[in-house]
Backbone as CSV, one residue per row, in Angstrom:
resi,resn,N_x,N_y,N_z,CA_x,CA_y,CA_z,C_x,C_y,C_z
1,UNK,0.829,-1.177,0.000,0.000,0.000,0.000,0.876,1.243,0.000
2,UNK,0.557,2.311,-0.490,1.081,3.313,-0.751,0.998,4.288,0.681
3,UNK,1.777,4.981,0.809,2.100,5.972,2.264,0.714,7.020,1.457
4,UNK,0.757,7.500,2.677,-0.320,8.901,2.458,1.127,9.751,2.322
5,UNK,2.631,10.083,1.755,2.736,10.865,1.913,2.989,11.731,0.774
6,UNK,1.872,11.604,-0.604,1.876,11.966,-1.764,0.754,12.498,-1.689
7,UNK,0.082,13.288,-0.766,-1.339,13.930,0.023,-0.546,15.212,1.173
8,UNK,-1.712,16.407,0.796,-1.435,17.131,1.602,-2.347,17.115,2.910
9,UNK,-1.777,18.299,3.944,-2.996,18.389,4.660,-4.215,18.733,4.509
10,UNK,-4.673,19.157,3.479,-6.076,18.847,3.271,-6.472,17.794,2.464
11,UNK,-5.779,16.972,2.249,-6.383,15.253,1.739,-5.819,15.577,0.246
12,UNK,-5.709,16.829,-0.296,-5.496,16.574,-2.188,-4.185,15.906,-2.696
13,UNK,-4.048,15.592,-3.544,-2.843,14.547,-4.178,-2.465,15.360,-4.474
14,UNK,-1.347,15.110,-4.662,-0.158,15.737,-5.015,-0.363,15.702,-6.674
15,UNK,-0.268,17.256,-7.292,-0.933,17.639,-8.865,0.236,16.492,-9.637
16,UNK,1.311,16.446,-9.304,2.328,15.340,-10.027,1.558,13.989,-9.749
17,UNK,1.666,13.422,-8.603,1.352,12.228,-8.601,-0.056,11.788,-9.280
18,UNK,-1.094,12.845,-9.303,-2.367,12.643,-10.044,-2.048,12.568,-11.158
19,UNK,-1.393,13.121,-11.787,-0.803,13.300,-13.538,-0.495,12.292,-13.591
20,UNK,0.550,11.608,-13.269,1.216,9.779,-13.091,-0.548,8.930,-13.133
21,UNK,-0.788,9.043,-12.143,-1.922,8.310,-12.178,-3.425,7.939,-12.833
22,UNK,-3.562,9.355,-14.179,-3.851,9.608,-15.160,-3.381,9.081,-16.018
23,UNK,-2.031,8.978,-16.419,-1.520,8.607,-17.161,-1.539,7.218,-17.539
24,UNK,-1.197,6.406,-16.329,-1.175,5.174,-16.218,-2.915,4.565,-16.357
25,UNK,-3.665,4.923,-15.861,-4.900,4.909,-16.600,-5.413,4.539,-17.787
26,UNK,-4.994,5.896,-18.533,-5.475,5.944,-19.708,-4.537,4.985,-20.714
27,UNK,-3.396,4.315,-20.330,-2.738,3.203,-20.690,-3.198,1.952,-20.762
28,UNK,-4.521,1.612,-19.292,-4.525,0.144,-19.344,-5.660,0.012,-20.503
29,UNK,-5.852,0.746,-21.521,-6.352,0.256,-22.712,-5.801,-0.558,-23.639
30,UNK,-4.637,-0.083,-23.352,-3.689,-0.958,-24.477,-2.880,-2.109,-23.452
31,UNK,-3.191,-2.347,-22.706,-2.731,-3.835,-21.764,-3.977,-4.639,-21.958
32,UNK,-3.249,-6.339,-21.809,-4.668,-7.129,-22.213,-5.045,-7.546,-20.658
33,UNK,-6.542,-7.798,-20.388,-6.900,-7.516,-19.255,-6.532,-8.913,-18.243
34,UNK,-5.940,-9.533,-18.931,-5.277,-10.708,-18.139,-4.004,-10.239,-17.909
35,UNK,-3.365,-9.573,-18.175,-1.783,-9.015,-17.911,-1.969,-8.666,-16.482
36,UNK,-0.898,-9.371,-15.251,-1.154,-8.997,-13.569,-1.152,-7.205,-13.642
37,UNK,-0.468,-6.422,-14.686,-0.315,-5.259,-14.234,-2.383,-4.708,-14.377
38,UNK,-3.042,-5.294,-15.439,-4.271,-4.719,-15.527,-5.262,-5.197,-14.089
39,UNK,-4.719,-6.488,-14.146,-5.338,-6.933,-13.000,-4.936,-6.041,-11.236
40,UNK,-3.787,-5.847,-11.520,-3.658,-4.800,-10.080,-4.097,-3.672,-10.247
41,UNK,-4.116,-3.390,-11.017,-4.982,-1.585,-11.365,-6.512,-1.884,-11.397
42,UNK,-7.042,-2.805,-11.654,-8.414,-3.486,-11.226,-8.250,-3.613,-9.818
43,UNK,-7.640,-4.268,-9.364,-7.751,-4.547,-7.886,-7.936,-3.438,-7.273
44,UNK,-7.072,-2.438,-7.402,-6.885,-1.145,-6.411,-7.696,-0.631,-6.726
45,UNK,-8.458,-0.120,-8.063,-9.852,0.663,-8.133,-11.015,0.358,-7.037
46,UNK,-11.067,-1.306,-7.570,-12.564,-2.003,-7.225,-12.259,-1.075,-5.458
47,UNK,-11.545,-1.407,-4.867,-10.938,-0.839,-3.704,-11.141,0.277,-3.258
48,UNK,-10.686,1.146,-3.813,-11.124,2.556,-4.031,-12.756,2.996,-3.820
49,UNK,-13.186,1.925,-4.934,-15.102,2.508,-5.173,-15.839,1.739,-4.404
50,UNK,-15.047,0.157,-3.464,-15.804,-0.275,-2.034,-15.980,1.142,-0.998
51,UNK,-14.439,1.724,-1.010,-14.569,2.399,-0.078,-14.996,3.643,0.169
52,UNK,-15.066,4.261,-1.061,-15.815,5.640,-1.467,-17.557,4.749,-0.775
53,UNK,-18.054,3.645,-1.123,-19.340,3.274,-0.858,-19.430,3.029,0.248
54,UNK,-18.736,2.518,1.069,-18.990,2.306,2.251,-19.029,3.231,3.435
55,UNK,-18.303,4.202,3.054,-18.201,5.933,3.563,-19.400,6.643,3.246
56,UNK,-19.632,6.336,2.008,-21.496,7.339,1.683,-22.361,5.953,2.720
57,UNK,-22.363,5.160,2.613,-23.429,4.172,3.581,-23.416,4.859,4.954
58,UNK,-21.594,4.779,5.453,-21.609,5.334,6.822,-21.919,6.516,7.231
59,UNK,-22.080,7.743,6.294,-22.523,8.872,6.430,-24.201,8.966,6.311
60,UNK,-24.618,8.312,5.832,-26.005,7.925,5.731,-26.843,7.932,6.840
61,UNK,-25.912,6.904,7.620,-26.461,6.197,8.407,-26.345,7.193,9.836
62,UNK,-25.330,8.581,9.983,-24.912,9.588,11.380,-25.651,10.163,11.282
């Protein structure tokens, strides 16, 4: 897992590291989706949009 320390104190990414991470993105088009690298960039999303959901549930619910 990656450090939070590519985040400022108010939570935003770092404008470089978002650019990288854009980038690499708009790449896994041209990877075939069985390649482990597409599959870990799958992994970490699905990840991402559990936890974006489970945060709107828990806010729901205060």
């Amino acid at each position: 897992m990656p450090s939070n320390s590519s985040t400022d104190s108010s939570g935003a990414i770092d404008p470089t590291e978002l650019q990288v991470t854009l980038r690499v993105l708009a790449a896994m088009d041209a990877i075939d989706e069985v390649h482990r690298d597409s599959i870990a960039v799958r992994q970490a999303t699905a990840r991402m949009f559990k936890s974006v959901k489970r945060n709107r549930r828990l806010e729901k619910r205060a």
